[in-house]
N, C-alpha and C positions, 0 to 999 in steps of 0.2 A: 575092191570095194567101190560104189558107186559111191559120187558125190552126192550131198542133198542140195535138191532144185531151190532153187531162190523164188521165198515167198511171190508173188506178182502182185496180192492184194493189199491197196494202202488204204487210209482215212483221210479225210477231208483237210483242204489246206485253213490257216485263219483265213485269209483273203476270201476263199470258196465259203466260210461260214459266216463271216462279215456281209457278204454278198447276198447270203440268203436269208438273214436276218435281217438286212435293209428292205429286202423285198416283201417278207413277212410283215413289217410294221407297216410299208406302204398301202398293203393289202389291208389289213385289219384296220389303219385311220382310214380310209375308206370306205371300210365299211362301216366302221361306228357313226362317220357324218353319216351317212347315208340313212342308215337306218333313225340318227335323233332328227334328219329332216324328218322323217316318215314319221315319227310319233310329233313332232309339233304339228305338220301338216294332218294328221289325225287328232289329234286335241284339240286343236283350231274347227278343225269339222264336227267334233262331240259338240264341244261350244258354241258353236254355230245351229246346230240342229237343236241341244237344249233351249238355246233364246229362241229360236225359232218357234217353239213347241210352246213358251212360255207365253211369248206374244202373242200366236192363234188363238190360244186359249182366253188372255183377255181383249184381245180385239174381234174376235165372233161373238162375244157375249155382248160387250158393249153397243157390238154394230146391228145387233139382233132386238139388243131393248130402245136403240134408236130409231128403227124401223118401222117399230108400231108407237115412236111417239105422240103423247096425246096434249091437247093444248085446244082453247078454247079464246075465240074472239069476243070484246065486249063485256070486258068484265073488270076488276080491279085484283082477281086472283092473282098470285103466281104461280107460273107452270113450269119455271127451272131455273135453277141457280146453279153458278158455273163461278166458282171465286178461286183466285190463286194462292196455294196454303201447303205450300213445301212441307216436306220433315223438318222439326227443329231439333230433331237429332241427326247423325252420320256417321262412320266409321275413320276415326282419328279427325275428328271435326267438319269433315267433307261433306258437307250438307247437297242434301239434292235441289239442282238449283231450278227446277222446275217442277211443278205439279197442282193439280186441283181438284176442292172438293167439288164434287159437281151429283145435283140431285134432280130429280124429273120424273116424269107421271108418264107410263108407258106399261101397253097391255101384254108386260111379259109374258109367255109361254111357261116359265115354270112357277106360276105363282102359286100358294099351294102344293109349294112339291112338285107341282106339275102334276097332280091329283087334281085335276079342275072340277070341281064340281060334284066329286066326291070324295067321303076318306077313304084309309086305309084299308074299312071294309067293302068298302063298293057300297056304303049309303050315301043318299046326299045329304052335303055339308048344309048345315043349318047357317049358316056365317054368309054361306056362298050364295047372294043376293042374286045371281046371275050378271055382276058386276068382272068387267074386265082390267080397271084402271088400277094398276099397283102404282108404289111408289120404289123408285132404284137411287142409291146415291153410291156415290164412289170416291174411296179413298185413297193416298198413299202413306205408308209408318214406315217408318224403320224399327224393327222392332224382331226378335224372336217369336217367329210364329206359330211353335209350337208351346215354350216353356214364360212367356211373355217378354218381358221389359228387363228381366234380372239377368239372362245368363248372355253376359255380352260378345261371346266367341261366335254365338250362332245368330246373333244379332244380321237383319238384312233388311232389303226394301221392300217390304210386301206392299199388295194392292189387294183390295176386300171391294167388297157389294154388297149390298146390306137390300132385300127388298122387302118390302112392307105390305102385305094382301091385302087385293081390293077392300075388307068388311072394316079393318081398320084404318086405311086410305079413306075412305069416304064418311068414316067418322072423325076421323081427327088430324087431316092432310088437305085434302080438298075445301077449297073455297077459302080461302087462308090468305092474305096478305102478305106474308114471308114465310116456306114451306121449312126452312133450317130448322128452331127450333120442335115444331110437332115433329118430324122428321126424326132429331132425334133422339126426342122418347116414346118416338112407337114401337110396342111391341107386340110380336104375333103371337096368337094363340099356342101356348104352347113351349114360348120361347123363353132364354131364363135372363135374359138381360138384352135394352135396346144398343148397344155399343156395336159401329158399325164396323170395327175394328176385333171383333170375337173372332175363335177358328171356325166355327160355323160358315163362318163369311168368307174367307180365304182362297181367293182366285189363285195367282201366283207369286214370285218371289221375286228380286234380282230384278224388278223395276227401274231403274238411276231415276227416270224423269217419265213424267205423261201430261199429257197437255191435249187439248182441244181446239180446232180454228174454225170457228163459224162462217160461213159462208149463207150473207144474207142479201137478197135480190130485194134494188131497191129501182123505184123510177124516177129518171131522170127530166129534160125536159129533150133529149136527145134519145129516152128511150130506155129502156130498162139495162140497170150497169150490177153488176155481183160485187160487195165488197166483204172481204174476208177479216174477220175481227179473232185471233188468234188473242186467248186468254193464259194470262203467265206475267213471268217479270220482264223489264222489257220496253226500249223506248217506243215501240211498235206493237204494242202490247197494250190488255186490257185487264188489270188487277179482279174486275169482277163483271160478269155479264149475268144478265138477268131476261128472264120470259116473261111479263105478264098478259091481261088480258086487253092492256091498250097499248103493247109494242114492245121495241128491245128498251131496254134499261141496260145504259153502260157510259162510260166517261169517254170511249173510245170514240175520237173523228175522224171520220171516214174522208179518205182524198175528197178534195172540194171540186166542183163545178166550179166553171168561170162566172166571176162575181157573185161567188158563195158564200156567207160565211162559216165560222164556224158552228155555230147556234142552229142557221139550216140546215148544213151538211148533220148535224145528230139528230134532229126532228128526220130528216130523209132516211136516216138509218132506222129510227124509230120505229116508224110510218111502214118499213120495210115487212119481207117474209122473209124467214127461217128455211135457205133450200135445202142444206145439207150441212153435218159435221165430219170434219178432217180428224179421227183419232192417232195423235203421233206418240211412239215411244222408244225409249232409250232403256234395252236390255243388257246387265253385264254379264258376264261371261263368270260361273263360279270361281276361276282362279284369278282376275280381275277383281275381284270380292272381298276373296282371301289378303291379297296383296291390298287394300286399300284399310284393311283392320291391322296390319304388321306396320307399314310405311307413313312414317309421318312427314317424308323429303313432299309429298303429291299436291303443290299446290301451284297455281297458276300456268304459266306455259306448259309447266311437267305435269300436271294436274292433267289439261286440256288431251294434250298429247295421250297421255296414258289412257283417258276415258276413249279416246279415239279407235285406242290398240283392241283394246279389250271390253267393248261392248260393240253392240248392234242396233242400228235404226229400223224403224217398221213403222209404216202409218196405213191408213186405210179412207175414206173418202164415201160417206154413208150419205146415199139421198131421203130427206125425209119427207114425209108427207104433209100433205098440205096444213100450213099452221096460222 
């Protein structure tokens, strides 16, 4: 009788499956970093392209009614008001600490729908005097923009545009002393309330901050000098600028000439033109949003820091026509 041949096949030692399962977990934390960089670094870029996207949308529009700003020497009208008027609301108190209302007379393109000059049916508008002057003002709320003021989870910082058509501009806006109140309670034909802060009006969302810097060319006795008057809060800063039709109005003093004083350097500012506006804004980031309605630690250096993380700068630098 043969003997029987001794198995040769064995299993694996501990040590050989300790080894391999060291190696397995190195591989997979590996790859899980790997792959949670690739979703932040993806989330970061959604975030980025949504402010992005949010921003164009209200800085072409802005830049576009500043273009064909209109304004008028010689007169004691006002042709634009630019005052600084934050949200007195914010998300666990975080108030936005910049923003303004700001209003102006400018031959928008979509006045009328952008129906110029006729309605809906291809008649013409009997209103439409063949008058181009609307009137634009711009806000920021922190507010629900769809459901209003009440449901505070969707609560954010919108930014609205409210603009007013030439037939009503030129009856009850133009030649005005102070254009704020007509402003706002004009309403267009059609419209069911003047509140510039309606959805009708609703640019975009996730605003933190928007602000203005005027850039007004003034002469000197060395020559013509640009001095930039940036409205907002602020030691360097001007709480309210104003346009009328004999000069800038504002408390702001512009750097002085040698042996200036104060009193000249604001009449020289005065005395000045209107060459262009700086429109800057501060975009958050949806999940920067979120986290500032949950956290109530966000204040001061953490504050600072965090708005740093989690929003986006954008400005834009608009030359206006001669004013």
């Amino acid at each position: 009788m043969k003997a029987r041949s001794k198995n040769s096949k064995r299993g694996f030692t501990l040590i050989e499956l300790l080894v391999a399962m060291a190696i397995t977990t190195i591989i997979i934390t590996v790859l899980v970093s790997v792959t949670a960089m690739a979703l932040e670094t993806w989330n970061r870029s959604r975030a980025e392209i949504r402010a992005a996207r949010q921003a164009k949308s209200m800085i072409d529009t802005m830049a576009r009614d500043f273009e064909s700003f209109v304004s008028r020497k010689g007169n004691t009208f006002e042709w634009l008001s630019a005052k600084s008027a934050p949200p007195s609301d914010g998300p666990k108190g975080n108030l936005s600490p910049n923003a303004i209302d700001l209003i102006f007379f400018s031959a928008a393109t979509d006045r009328y729908d952008g129906k110029i000059g006729l309605d809906e049916n291809g008649v013409p508008r009997p209103e439409d005097k063949g008058g181009d002057v609307s009137t634009v003002g711009y806000k920021l709320t922190y507010k629900d923009p769809i459901a209003g003021d009440d449901e505070d989870a969707y609560k954010t910082f919108v930014l609205y545009r409210k603009i007013v058509n030439p037939d009503v501009t030129f009856a009850n806006i133009l030649g005005q002393a102070s254009i704020k109140a007509p402003f706002a309670a004009a309403v267009n034909t059609g419209d069911t309330g003047a509140d510039v802060d309606k959805e009708v009006n609703f640019i975009c969302e996730n605003v933190y901050q928007f602000t203005v810097t005027f850039h007004v060319s003034t002469t000197t006795t060395t020559g013509l000098k640009s001095v930039t008057v940036p409205v907002g809060k602020g030691t360097n800063s001007t709480e309210e600028f104003r346009i009328t039709g004999s000069g800038m109005n504002t408390a702001f003093v512009p750097p002085k000439e040698p042996s200036e004083s104060d009193a000249q350097a604001k009449a020289r500012l005065a005395a000045g033109r209107l060459a262009a506006a700086e429109i800057s804004i501060t975009v958050l980031s949806d999940f920067g949003l979120q986290q500032m309605r949950r956290r109530s630690d966000l204040t001061g250096p953490k504050l600072a820091e965090f708005i740093a993380k989690h929003s986006y700068q954008y400005s834009k630098v608009v030359q206006l026509p001669g004013s």
